[in-house]
C-alpha positions as CSV (number, residue, x, y, z in Angstrom):
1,X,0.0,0.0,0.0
2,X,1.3,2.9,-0.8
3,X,2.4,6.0,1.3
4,X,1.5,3.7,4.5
5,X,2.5,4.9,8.0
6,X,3.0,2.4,10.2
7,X,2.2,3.2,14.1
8,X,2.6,0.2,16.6
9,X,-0.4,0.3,19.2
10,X,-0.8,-1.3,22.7
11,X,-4.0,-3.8,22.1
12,X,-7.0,-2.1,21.9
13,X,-8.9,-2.5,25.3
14,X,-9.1,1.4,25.8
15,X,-11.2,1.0,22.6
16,X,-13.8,-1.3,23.5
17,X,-11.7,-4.5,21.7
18,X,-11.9,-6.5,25.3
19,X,-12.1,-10.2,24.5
20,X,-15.6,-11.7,24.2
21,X,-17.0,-14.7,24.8
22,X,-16.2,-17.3,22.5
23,X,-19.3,-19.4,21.6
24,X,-19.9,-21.9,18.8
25,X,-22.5,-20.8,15.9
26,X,-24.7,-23.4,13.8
27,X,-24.2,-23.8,9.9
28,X,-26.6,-24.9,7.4
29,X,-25.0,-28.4,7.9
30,X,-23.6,-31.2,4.8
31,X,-25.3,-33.3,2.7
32,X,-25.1,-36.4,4.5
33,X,-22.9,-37.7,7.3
34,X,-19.3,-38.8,6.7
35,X,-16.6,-40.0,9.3
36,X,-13.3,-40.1,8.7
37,X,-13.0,-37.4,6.3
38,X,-9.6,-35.6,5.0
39,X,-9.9,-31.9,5.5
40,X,-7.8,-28.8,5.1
41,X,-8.2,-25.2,4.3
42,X,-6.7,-23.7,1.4
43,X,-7.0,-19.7,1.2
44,X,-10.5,-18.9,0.9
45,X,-12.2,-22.3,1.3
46,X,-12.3,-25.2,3.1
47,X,-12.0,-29.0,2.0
48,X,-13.6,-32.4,2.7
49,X,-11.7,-35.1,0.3
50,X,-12.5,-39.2,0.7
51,X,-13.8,-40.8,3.6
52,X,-16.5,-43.5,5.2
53,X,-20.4,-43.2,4.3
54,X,-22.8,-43.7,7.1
55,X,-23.8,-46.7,5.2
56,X,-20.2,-47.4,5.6
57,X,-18.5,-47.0,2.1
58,X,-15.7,-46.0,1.7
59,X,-15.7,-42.7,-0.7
60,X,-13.5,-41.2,-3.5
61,X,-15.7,-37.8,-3.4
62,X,-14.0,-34.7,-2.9
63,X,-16.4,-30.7,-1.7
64,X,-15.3,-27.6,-1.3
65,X,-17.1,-25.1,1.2
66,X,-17.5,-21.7,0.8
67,X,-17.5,-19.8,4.3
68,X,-19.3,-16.5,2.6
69,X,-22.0,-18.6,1.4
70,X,-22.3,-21.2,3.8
71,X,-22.7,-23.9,0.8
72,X,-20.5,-26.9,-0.3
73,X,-19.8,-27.6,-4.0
74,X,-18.5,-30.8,-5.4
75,X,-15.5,-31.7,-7.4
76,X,-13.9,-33.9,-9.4
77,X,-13.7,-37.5,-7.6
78,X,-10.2,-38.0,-6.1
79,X,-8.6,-40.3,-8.4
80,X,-6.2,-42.5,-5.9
81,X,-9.6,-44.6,-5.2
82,X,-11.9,-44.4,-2.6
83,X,-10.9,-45.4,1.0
84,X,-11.3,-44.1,4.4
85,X,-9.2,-43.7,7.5
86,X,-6.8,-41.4,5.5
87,X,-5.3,-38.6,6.5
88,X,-4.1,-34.9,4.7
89,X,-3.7,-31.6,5.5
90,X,-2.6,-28.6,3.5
91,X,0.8,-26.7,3.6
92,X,2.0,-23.4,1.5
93,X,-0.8,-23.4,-0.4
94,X,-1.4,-27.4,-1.7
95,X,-3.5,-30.2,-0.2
96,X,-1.9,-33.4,0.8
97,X,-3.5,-36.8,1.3
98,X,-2.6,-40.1,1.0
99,X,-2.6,-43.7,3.3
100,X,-6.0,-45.2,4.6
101,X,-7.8,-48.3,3.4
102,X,-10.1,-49.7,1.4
103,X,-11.7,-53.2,1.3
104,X,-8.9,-54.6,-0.8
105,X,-6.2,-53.0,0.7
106,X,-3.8,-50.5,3.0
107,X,-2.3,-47.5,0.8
108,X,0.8,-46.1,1.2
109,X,0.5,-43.4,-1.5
110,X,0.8,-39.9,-1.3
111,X,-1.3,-36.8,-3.3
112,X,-0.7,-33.0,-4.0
113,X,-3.5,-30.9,-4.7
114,X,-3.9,-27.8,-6.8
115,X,-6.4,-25.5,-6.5
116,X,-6.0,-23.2,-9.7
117,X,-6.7,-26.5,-11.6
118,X,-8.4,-28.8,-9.0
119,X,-6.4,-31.6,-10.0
120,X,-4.2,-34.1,-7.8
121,X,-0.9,-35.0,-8.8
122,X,0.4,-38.5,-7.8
123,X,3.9,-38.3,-5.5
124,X,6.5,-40.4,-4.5
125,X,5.2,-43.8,-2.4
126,X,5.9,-44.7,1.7
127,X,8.9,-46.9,1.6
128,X,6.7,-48.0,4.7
129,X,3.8,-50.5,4.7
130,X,0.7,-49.2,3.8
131,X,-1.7,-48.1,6.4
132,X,-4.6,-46.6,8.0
133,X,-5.7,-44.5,10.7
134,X,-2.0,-42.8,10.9
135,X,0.0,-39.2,11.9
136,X,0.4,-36.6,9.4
137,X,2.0,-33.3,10.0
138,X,4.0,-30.9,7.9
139,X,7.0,-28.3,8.8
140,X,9.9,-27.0,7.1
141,X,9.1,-28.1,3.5
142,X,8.7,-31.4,4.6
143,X,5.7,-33.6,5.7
144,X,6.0,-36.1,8.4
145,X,4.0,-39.4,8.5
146,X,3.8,-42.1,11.3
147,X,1.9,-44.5,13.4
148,X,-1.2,-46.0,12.4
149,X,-2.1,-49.6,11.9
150,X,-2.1,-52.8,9.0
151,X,-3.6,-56.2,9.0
152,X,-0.9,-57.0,11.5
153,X,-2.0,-55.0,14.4
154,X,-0.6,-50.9,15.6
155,X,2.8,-49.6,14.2
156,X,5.4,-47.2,15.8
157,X,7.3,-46.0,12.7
158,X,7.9,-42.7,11.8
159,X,8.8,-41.2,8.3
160,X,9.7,-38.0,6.3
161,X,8.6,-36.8,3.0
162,X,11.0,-34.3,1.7
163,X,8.7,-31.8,-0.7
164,X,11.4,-30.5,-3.5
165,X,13.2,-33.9,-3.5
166,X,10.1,-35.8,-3.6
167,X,11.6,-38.4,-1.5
168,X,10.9,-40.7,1.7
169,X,13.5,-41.2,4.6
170,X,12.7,-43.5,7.8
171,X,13.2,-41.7,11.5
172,X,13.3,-43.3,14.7
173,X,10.4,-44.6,15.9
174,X,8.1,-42.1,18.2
175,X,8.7,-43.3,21.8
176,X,5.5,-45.3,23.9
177,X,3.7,-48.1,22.4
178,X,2.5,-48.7,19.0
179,X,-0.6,-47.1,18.0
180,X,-3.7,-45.9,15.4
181,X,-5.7,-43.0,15.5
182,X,-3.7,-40.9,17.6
183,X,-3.5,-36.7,17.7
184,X,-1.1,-35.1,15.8
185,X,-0.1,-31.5,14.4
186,X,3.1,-29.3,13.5
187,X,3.6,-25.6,15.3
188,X,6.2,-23.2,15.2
189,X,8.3,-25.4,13.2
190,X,8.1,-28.5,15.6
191,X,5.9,-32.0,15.2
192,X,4.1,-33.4,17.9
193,X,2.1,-36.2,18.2
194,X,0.4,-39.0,20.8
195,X,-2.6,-40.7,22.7
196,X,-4.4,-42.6,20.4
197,X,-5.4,-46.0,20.7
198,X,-3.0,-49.4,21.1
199,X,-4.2,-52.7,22.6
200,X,-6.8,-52.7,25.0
201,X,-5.8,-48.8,26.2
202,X,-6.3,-45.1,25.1
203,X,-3.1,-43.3,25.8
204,X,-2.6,-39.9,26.6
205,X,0.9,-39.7,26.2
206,X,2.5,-36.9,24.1
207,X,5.9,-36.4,22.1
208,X,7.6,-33.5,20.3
209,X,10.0,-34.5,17.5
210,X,13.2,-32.4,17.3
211,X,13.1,-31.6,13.6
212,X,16.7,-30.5,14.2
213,X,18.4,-33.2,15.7
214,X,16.1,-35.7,14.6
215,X,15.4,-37.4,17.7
216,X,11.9,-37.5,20.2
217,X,11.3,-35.9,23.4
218,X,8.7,-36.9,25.8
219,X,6.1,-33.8,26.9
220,X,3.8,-33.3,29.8
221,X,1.0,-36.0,29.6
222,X,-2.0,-34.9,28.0
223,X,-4.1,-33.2,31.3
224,X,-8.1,-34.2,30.6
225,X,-9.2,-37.4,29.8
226,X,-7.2,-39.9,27.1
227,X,-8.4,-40.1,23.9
228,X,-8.5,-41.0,20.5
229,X,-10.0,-40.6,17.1
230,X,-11.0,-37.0,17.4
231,X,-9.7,-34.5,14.9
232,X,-6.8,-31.7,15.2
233,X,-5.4,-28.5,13.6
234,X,-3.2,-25.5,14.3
235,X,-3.5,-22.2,14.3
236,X,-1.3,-18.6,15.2
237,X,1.1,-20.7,16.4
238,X,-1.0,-23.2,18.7
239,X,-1.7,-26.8,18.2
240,X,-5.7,-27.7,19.2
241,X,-7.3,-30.9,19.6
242,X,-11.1,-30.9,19.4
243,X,-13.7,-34.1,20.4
244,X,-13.0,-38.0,20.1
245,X,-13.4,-40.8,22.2
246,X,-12.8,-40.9,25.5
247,X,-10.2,-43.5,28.0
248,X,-13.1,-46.3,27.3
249,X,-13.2,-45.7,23.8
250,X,-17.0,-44.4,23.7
251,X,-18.5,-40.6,23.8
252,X,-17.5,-37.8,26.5
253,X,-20.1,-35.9,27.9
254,X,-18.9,-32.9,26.0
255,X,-16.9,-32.6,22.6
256,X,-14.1,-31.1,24.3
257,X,-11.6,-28.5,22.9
258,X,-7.8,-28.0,23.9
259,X,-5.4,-25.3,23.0
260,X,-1.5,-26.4,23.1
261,X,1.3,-24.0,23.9
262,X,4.1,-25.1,22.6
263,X,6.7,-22.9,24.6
264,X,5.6,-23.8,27.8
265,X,4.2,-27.4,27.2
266,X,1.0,-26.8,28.2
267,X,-3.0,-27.3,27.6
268,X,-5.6,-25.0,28.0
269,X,-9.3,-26.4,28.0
270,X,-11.4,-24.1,25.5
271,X,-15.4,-23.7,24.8
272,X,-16.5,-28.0,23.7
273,X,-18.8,-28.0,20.3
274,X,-22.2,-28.2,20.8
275,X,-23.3,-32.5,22.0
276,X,-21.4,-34.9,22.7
277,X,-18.0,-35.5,21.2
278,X,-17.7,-37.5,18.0
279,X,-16.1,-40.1,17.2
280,X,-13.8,-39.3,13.6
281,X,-14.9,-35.7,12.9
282,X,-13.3,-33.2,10.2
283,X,-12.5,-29.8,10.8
284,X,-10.9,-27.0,9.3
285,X,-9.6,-23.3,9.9
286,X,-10.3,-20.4,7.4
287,X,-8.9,-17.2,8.6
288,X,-9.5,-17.2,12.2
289,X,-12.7,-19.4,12.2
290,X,-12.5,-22.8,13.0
291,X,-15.1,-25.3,11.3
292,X,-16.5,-28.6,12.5
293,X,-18.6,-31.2,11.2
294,X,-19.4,-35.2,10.8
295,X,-18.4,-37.8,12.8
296,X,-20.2,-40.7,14.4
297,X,-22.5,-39.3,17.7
298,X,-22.0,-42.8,19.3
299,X,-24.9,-41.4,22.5
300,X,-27.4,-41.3,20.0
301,X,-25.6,-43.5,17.2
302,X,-26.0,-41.1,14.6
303,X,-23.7,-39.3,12.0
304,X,-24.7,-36.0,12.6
305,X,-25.1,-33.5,9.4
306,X,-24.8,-30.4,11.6
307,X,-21.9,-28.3,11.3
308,X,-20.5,-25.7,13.4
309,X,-18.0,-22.4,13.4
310,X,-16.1,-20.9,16.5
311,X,-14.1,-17.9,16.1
312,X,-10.6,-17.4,17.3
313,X,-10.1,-13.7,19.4
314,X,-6.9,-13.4,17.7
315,X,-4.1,-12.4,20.3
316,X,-7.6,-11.3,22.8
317,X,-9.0,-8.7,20.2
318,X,-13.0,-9.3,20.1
319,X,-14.5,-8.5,16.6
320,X,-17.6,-9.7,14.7
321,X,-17.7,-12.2,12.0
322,X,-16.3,-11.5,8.0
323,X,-20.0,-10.8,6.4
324,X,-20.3,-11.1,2.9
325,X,-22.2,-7.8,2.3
326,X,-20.2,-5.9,5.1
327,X,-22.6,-2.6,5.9
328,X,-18.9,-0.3,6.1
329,X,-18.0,-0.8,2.6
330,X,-18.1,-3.2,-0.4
331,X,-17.0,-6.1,-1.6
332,X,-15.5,-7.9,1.4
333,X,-13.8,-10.4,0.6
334,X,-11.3,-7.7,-2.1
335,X,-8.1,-8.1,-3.5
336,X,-7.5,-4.7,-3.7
337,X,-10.3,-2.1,-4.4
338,X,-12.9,-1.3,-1.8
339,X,-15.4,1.3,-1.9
340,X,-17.2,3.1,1.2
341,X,-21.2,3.1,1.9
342,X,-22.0,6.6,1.1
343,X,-23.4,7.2,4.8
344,X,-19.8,6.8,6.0
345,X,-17.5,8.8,3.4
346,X,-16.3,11.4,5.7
347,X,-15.8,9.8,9.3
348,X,-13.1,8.9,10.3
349,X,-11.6,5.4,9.3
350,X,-8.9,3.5,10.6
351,X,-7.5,0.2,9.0
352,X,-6.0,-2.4,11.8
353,X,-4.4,-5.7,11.4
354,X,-5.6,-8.1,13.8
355,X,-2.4,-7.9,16.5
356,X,-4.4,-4.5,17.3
357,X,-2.0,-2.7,15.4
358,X,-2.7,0.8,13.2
359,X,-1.5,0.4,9.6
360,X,-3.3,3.4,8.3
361,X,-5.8,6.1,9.1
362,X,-7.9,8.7,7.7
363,X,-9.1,11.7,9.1
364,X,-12.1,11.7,6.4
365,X,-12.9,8.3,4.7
366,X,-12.3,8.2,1.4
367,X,-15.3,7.5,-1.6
368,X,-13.1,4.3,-2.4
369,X,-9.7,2.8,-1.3
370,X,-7.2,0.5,-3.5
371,X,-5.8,-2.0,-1.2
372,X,-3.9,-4.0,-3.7
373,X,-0.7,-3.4,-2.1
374,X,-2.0,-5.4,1.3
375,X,-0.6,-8.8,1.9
376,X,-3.3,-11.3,1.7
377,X,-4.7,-11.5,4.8
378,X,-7.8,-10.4,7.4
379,X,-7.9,-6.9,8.9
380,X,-9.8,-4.4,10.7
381,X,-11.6,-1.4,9.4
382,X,-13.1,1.0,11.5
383,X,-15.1,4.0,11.6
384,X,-16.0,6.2,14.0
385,X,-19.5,8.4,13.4
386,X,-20.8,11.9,13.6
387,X,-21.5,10.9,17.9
388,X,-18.2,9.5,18.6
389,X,-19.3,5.6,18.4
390,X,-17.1,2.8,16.8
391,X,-18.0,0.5,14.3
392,X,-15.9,-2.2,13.2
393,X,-15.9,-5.1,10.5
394,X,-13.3,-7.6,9.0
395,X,-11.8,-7.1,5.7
396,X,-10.3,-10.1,4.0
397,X,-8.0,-9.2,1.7
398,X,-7.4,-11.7,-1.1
């Protein structure tokens, strides 16, 4: 943007940006129920690729959903066959997926996805067995792949995909017993993974492995209830692990949420979804909103077709939700021209990003202003009226 002044603020509580209550909102819901979906977000929309029918098939069927419409599209089939108990996620701007099973048989195959084409590209196989129900996590151009379990029984394994070589190279083995279906996710340049399920016991265990000296560290047990077969993301630099199974392998009374700080090896219990937990949910974040849906409702032994948003207060900042026809200016999401509602040229406007901090300001709001210059991302805009009171919205920025 150009002729920018940057001004770093303290966060905004003298402004009436105090933290509110984070709560979970219903969606218009999917089609039909699905466990064991793949899911990822890739820049403006969210994904739920493969997975198990609640007839129990597995699927090849790949949807996109669009968070300003609150609809799902479908897309081409994913051509590596249909299977379930896989397991993906997306990283620099490409969807990953690959391992699960079908009736015949355990894959051990890995997938890149493309967005400006919608097409997968086939990469390099596991040098590992095939299998199902395993760790995936991705960090420093590589992606990371483990655990899981074959026609044999659990595995303890652990492997490295290298992304320019297109190569696989075997680690040591995580630390703690063999096991499927466990929690897993990369932050601040670090994988962790643990609990899960192995034997006759749900652990709740938890590793870090050192991605610079190649080697595992045990963490602080996991503090509520062990678990498995829940579903897991990151987000501003915090791992989260959200519903599952719990220690007896059947529903909690509540589909709890936990927040991970990696620095201090520590948990922090966060709002549960709405129910019970479920067992083999999907979720996904776009921008700071976290989506949630499927799974098997084992209390009322039902695949729910509900789904569910929560919004992140991004380093404590309340705001309201991205609205696709905001009522401060138009179009929201942009990449790069807005123009003001007429009733607010004039006031004051301020643009923030969401650390709270002022990027630019104008004493008078312009008619329209060209953002093209902003890195892609959400910020604030806010205008203050003729009687002194603030209104804010989100602008995504493309």
């Amino acid at each position: 943007m150009k002729n920018t002044t940057t001004l770093f603020l303290a966060l905004l509580y003298s402004a009436g940006l105090l933290a509110q209550s984070q709560t979970w909102e219903t969606l218009s819901g999917i089609p039909d129920g699905i466990h064991h979906p793949v899911t990822f977000a890739i820049g403006d929309y969210g994904y739920s690729v493969t997975g198990v029918s609640s007839f129990g098939v597995e699927t090849d069927n790949a949807n996109r959903y669009n968070p300003l419409t609150d609809t799902w599209s479908t897309l081409p089939d994913f051509p590596g066959g249909a299977r379930g108990f896989a397991i993906g996620l997306s990283y620099k701007g490409y969807g990953y997926l690959g391992f699960g099973a079908s009736s015949s048989q355990y894959f051990k195959d890995l997938w890149r996805f493309d967005t400006s084409n919608n097409q997968w590209t086939q990469l390099a196989d596991c040098g590992c067995v095939g299998r199902r129900h395993p760790a995936l996590m991705a960090a420093n151009d590589k992606i990371y792949l483990g655990l899981g379990n074959d026609n044999t029984g659990d595995l303890k394994d652990f492997w490295v995909y290298d992304i320019p070589t297109d190569t696989w190279t075997q680690l040591p083995d995580i630390p703690g017993p063999a096991r499927h279906h466990p929690f897993m996710f990369a932050t601040n340049g670090e994988v962790y993974a643990g609990m899960g399920h192995g034997g006759n016991f749900i652990f709740g265990d938890w590793y870090r492995f050192d991605t610079v000296n190649m080697n595992w560290q045990s963490m602080s047990n996991f503090p509520g209830e062990a678990r498995v077969a829940g579903t897991q993301f990151d987000h501003a630099g915090y791992g989260y692990v959200l519903s599952g199974d719990g220690d007896n392998h059947s529903f909690m009374g509540t589909g709890e949420m936990w927040q991970y700080e990696s620095s201090t090896d520590t948990w922090t219990e966060l709002d549960p979804h709405p129910g019970f937990s479920r067992w083999a949910p999907g979720s996904f974040v776009i921008g700071d909103t976290l989506y949630f849906f499927g799974g098997f409702d084992r209390a009322n032994s039902t695949f729910p077709t509900d789904m569910y948003k929560y919004f992140f207060n991004t380093n404590g900042i309340g705001l309201t939700e991205l609205k696709q026809n905001a009522s401060l200016f138009y179009p929201n999401p942009s990449r790069g021209l807005i123009r003001i509602n007429p009733e607010w040229i004039e006031n004051e406007l301020k643009l923030y990003n969401l650390q709270g901090q002022l990027l630019q300001g104008w004493p008078q709001a312009p008619g329209e202003i060209d953002f093209s210059e902003l890195p892609p991302a959400i910020y604030i805009l806010e205008i203050r009226d003729d009687k002194g009171q603030i209104h804010r919205e989100k602008f995504w920025k493309k």
